[in-house]
N, C-alpha and C positions, 0 to 999 in steps of 0.2 A: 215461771210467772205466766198467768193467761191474758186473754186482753181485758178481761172480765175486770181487773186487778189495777188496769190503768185508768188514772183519773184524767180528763180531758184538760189543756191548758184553761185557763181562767182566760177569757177574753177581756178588751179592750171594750169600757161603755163608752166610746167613741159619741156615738149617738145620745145617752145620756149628756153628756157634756151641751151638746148644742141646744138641749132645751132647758138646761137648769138654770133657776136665777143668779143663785149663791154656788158655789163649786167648792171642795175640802183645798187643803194643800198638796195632797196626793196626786184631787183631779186637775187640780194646778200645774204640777209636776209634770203630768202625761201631756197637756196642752202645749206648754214651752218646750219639754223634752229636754228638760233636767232633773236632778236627783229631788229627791225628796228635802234632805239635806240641804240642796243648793236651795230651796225655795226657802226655807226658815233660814239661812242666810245674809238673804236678797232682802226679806219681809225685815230683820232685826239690824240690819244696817242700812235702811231706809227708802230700798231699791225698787221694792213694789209698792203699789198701790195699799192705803188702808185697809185691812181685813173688820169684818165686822164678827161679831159674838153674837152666836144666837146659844142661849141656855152655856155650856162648856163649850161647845166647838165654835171654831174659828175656821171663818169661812170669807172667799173672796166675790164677791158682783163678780158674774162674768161677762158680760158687758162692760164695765165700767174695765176687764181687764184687756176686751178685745184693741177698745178703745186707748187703752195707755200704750198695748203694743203698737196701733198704728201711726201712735204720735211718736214714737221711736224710743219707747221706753225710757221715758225721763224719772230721775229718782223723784221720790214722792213729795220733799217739800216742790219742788217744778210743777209737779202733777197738779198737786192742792192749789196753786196759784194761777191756772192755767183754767183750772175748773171753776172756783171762783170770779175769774173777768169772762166766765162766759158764763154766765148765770147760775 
């Protein structure tokens, strides 16, 4: 095999991440640094924050997630109520 023959790893859109509004579940995943899996989860036993629908994909504010994290990841009806008495 030559080097010609090697494909380069796929990197990290690390930098993607900080400027997108909405994020998938995947760029979800890489943010917490858990599985993919663990995020559909988290999302279907009520752990994350509401995901919104744009067209088929499902996609999270990433803001609204920077945010749930620093309030120490409270499951989502906490969230919803929390966001609510503050406007």
């Amino acid at each position: 095999m030559t080097d010609q023959n090697i494909q380069p790893k796929q990197q990290c859109k690390c930098r993607d991440l900080d400027t997108a509004l909405a994020i998938s579940a995947r760029e979800l995943a890489q943010m917490l640094r858990v599985s993919l899996r663990q995020i559909w989860r988290l999302n279907a036993s009520g752990r994350l924050p509401r995901p919104v629908r744009i067209g088929g994909s499902v996609r999270w504010n990433r803001q609204e997630i920077i945010e749930w994290f620093e309030a120490g990841c409270p499951d989502r009806r906490t969230w919803q109520a929390r966001k609510a008495v503050q406007g």
